[in-house]
VMD Tcl script that builds the backbone (N, CA, C; Angstrom):
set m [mol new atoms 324]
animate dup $m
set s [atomselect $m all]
$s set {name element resname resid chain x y z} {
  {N N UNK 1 A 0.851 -1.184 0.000}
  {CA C UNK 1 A 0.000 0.000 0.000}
  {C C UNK 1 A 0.889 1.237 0.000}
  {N N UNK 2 A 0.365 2.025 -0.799}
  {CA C UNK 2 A 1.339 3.098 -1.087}
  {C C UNK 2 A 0.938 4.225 0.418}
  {N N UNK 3 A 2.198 5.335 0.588}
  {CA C UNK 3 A 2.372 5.995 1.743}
  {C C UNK 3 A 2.530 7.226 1.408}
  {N N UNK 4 A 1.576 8.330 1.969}
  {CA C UNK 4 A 1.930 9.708 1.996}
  {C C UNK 4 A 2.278 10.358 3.369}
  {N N UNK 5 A 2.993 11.459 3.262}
  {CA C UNK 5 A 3.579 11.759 4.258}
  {C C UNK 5 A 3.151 13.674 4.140}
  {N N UNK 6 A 2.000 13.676 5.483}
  {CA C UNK 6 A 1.206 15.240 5.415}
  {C C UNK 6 A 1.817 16.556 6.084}
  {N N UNK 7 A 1.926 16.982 6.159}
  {CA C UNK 7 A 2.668 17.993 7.373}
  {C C UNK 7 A 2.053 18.845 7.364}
  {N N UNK 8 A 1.241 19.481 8.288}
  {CA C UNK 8 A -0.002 20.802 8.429}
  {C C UNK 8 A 1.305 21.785 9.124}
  {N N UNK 9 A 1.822 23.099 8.701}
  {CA C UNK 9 A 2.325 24.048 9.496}
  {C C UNK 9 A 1.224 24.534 10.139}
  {N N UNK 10 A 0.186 24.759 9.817}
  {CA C UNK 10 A -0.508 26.207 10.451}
  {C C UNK 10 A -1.968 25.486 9.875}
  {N N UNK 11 A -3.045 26.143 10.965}
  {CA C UNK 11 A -4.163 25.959 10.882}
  {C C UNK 11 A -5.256 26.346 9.420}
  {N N UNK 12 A -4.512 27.459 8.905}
  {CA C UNK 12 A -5.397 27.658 7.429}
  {C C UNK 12 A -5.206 26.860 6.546}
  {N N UNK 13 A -3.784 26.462 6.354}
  {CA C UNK 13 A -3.596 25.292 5.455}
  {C C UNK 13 A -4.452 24.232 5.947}
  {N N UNK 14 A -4.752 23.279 6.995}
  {CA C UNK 14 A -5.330 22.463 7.900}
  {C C UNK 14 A -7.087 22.781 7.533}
  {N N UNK 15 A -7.202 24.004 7.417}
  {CA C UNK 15 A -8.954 24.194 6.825}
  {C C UNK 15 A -9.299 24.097 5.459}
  {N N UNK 16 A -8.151 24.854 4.799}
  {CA C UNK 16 A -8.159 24.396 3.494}
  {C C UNK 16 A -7.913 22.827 2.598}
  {N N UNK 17 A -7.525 22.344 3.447}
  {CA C UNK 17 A -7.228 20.928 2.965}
  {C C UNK 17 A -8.524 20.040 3.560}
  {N N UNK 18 A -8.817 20.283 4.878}
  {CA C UNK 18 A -10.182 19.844 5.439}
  {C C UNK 18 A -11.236 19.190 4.473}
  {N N UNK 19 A -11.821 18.182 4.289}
  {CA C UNK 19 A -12.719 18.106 3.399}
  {C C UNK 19 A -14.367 17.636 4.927}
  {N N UNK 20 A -14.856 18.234 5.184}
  {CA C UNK 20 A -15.691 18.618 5.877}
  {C C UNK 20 A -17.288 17.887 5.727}
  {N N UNK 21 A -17.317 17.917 3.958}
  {CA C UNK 21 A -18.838 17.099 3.628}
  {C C UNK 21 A -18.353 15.887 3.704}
  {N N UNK 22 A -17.298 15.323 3.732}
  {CA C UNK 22 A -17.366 13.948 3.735}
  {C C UNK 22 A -18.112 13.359 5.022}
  {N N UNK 23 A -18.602 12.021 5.083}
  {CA C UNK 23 A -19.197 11.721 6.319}
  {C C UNK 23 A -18.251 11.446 7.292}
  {N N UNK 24 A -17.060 11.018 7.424}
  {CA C UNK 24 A -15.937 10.798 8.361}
  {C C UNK 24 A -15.034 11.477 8.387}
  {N N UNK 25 A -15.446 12.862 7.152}
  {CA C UNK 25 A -13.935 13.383 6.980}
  {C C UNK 25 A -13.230 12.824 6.195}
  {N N UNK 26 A -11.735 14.084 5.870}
  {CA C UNK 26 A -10.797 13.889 5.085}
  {C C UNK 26 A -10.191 14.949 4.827}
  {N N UNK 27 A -9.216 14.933 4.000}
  {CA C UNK 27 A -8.213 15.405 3.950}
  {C C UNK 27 A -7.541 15.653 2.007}
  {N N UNK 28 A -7.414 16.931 1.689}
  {CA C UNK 28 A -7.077 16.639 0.409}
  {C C UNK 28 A -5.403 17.179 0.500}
  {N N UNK 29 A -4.660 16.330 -0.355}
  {CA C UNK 29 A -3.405 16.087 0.108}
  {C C UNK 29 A -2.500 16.936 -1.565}
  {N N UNK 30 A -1.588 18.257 -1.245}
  {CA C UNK 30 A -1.038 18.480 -2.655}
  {C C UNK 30 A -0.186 17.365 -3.034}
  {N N UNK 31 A -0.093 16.863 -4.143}
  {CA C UNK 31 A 0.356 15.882 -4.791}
  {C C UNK 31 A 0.598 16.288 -6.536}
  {N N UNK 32 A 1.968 15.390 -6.921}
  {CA C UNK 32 A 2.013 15.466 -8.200}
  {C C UNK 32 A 1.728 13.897 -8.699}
  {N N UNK 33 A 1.900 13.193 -7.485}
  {CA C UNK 33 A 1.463 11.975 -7.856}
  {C C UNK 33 A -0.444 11.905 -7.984}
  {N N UNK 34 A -0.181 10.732 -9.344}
  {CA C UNK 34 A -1.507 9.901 -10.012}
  {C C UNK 34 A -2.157 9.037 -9.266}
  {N N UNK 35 A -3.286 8.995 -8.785}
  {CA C UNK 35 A -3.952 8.321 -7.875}
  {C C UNK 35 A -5.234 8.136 -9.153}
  {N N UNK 36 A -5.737 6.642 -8.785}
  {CA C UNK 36 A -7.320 6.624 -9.724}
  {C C UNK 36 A -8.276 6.189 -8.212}
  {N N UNK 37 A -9.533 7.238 -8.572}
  {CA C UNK 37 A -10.753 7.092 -7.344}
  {C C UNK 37 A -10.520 5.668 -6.499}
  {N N UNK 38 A -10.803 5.781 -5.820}
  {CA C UNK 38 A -11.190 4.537 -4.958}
  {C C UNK 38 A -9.917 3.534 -4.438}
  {N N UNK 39 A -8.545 4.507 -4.554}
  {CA C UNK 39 A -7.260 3.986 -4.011}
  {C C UNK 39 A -7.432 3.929 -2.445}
  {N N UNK 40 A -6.457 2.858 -1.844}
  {CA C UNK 40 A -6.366 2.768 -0.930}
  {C C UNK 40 A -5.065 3.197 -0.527}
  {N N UNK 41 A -5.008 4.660 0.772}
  {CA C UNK 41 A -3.691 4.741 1.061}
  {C C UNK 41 A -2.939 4.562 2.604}
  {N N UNK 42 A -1.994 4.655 2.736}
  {CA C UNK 42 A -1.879 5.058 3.871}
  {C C UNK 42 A -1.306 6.196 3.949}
  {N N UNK 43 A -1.644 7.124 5.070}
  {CA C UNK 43 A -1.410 8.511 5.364}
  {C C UNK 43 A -0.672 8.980 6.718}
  {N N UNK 44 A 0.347 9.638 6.870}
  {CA C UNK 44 A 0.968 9.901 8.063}
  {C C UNK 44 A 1.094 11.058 8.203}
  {N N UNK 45 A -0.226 11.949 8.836}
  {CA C UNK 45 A -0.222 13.275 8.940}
  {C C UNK 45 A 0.218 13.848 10.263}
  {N N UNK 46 A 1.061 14.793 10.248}
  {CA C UNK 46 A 1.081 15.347 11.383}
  {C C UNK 46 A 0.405 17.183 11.584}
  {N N UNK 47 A -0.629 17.109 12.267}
  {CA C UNK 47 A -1.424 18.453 12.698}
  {C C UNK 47 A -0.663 19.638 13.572}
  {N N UNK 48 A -0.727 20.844 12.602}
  {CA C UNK 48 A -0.540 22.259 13.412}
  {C C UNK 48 A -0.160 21.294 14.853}
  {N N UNK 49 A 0.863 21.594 15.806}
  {CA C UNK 49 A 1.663 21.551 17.002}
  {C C UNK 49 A 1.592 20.278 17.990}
  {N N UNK 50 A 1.435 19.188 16.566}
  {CA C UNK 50 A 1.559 18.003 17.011}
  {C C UNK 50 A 2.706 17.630 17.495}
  {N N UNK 51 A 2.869 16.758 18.395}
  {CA C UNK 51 A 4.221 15.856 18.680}
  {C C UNK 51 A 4.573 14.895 17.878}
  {N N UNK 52 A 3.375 14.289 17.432}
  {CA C UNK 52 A 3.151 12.679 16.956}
  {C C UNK 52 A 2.521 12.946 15.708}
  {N N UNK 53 A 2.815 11.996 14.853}
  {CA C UNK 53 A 1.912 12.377 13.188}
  {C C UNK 53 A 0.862 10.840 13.873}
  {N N UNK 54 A -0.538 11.013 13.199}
  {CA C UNK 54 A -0.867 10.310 13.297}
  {C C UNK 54 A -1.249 9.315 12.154}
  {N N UNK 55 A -1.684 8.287 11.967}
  {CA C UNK 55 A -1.310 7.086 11.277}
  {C C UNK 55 A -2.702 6.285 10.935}
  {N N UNK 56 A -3.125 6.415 9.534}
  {CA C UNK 56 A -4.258 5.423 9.206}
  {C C UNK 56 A -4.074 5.561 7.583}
  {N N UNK 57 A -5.016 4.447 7.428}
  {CA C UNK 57 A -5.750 4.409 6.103}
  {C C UNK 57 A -6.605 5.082 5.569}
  {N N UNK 58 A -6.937 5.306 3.809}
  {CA C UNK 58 A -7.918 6.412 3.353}
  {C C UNK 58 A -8.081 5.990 2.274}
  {N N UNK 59 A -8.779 6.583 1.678}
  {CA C UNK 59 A -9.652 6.184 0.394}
  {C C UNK 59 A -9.595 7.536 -0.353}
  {N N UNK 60 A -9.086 7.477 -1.522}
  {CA C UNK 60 A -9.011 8.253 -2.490}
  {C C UNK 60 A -10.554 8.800 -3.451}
  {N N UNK 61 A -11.014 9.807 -2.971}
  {CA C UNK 61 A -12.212 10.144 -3.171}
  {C C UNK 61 A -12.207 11.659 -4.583}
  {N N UNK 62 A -11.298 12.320 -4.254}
  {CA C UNK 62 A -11.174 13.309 -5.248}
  {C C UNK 62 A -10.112 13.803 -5.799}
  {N N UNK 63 A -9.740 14.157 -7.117}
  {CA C UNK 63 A -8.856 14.455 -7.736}
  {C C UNK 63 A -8.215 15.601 -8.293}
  {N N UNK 64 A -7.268 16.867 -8.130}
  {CA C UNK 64 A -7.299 17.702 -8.625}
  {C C UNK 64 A -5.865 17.770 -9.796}
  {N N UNK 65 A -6.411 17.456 -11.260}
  {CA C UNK 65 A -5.179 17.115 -11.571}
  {C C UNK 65 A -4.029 18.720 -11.838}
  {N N UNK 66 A -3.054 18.302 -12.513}
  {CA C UNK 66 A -2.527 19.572 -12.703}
  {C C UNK 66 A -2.782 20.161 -13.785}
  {N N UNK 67 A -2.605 21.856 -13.942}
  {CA C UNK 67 A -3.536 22.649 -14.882}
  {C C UNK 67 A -5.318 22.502 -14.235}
  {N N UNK 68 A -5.456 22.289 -13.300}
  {CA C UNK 68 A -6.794 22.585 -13.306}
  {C C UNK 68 A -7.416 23.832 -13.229}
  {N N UNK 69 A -8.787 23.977 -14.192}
  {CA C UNK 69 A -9.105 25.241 -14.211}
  {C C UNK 69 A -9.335 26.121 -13.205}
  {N N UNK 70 A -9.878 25.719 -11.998}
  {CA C UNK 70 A -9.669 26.724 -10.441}
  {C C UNK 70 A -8.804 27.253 -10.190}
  {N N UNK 71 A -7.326 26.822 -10.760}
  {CA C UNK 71 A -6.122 27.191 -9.935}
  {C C UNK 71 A -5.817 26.467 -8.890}
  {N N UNK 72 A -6.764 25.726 -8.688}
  {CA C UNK 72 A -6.255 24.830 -7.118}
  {C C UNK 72 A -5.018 24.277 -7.411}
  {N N UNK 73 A -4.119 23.849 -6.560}
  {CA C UNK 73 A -3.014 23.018 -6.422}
  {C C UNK 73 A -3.350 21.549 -6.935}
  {N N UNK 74 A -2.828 20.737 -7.581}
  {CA C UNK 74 A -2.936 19.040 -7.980}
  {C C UNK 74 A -2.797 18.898 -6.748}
  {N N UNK 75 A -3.493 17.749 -6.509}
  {CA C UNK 75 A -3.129 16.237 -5.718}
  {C C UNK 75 A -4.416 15.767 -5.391}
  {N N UNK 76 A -5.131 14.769 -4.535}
  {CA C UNK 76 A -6.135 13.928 -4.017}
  {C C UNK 76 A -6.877 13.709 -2.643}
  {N N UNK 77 A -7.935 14.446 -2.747}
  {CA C UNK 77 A -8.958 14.194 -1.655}
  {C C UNK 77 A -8.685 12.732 -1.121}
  {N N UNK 78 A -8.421 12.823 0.133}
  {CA C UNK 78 A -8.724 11.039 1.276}
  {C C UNK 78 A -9.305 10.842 1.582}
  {N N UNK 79 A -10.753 10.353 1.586}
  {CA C UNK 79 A -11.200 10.017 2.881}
  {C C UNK 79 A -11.167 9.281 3.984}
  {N N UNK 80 A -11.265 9.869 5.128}
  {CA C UNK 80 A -10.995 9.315 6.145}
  {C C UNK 80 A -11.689 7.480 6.471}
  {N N UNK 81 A -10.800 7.073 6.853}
  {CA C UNK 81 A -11.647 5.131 7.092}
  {C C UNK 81 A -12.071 5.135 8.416}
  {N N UNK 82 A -12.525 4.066 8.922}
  {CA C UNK 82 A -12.866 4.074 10.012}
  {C C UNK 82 A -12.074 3.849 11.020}
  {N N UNK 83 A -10.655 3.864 10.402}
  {CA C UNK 83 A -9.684 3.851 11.958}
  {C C UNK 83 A -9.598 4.995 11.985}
  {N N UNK 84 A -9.612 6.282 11.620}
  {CA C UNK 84 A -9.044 7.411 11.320}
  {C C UNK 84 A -10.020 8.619 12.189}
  {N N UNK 85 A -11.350 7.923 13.200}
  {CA C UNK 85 A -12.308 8.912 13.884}
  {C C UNK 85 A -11.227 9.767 14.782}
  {N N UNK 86 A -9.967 9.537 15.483}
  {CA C UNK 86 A -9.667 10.099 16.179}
  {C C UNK 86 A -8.649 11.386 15.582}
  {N N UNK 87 A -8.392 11.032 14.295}
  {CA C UNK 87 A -8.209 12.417 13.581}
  {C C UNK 87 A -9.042 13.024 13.175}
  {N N UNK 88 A -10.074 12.648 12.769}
  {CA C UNK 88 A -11.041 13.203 12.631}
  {C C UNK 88 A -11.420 14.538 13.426}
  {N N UNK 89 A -12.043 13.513 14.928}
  {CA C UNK 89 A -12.016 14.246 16.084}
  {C C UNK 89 A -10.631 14.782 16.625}
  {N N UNK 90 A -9.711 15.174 16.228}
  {CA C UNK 90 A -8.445 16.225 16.568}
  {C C UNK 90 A -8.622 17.378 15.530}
  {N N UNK 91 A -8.763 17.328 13.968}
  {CA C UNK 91 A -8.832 18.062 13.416}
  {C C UNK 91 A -10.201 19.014 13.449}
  {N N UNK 92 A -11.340 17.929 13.411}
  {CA C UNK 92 A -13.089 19.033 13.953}
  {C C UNK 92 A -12.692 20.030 15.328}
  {N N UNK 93 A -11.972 19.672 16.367}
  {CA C UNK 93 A -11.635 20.657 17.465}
  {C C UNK 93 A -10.557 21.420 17.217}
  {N N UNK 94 A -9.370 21.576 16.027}
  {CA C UNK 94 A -8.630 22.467 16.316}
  {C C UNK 94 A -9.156 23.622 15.133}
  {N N UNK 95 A -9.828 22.851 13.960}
  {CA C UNK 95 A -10.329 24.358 13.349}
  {C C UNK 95 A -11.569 24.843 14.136}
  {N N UNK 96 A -12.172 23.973 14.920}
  {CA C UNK 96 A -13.601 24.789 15.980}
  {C C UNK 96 A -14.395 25.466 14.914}
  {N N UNK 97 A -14.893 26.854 15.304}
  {CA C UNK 97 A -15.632 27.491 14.458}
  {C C UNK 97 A -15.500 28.124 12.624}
  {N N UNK 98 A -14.433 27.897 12.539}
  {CA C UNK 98 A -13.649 28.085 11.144}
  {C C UNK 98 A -14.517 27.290 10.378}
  {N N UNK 99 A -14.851 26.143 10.797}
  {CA C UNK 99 A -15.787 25.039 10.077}
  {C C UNK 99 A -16.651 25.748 9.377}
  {N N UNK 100 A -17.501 26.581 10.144}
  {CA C UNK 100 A -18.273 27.344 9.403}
  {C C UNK 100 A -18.011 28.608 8.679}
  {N N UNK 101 A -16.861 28.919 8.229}
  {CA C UNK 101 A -15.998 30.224 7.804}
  {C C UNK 101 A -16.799 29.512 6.065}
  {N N UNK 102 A -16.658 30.959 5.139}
  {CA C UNK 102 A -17.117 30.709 3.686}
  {C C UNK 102 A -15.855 30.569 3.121}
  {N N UNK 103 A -14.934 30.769 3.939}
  {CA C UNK 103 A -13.163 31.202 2.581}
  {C C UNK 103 A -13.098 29.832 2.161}
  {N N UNK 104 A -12.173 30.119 1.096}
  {CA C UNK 104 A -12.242 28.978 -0.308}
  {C C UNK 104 A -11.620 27.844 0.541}
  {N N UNK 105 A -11.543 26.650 -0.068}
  {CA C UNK 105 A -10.561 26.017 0.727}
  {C C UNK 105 A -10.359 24.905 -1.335}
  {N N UNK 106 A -9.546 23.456 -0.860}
  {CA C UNK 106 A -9.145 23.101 -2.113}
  {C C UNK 106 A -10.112 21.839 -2.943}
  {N N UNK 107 A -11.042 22.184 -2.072}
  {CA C UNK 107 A -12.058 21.361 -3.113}
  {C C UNK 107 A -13.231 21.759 -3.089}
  {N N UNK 108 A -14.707 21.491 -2.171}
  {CA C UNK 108 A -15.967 22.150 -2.181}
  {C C UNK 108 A -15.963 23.336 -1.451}
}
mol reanalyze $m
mol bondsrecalc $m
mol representation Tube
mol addrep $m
């Protein structure tokens, strides 16, 4: 199983990457690497003023390739699996109310 390796400096990057409608969450990751829907990865993110990166599996849900017309950055929406609730629940409490902020972020 292939391995990405996340590093959040700072909390806006961390909202912008956020993928929020998913039902468990996720995470869209810049990448130049090719992923096709429904990959399975593993992910080793570490969050704004973590000690520890934390460690699960994800599912490749969205794609932004390069040249896309938004301007967004390439790489691939994760979604979160079901080992992954406790990032979940670390990342829903450190953006808190931001959740509901309108600024762009890199996918919906």
């Amino acid at each position: 199983m292939q391995e990405l390796l996340v590093d959040f400096e700072d909390l806006d990057e961390l909202y912008r990457c956020y993928m929020a409608f998913l039902r468990q969450g996720g995470l869209f990751v810049k990448t130049n690497m090719k992923f096709e829907i429904g990959t399975e990865l593993k992910l080793r993110v570490t969050l704004p003023d973590a000690l520890e990166e934390d460690v699960f599996v994800g599912k490749v849900v969205w794609i932004s390739p390069q040249g896309a017309q938004n301007s967004n950055p390439p790489g691939a929406g994760i979604a979160f699996s079901d080992n992954a609730q406790n990032t979940n629940e670390k990342v829903i409490k450190l953006l808190g109310t931001s959740l509901n902020s309108d600024k762009p972020t890199y996918t919906m």
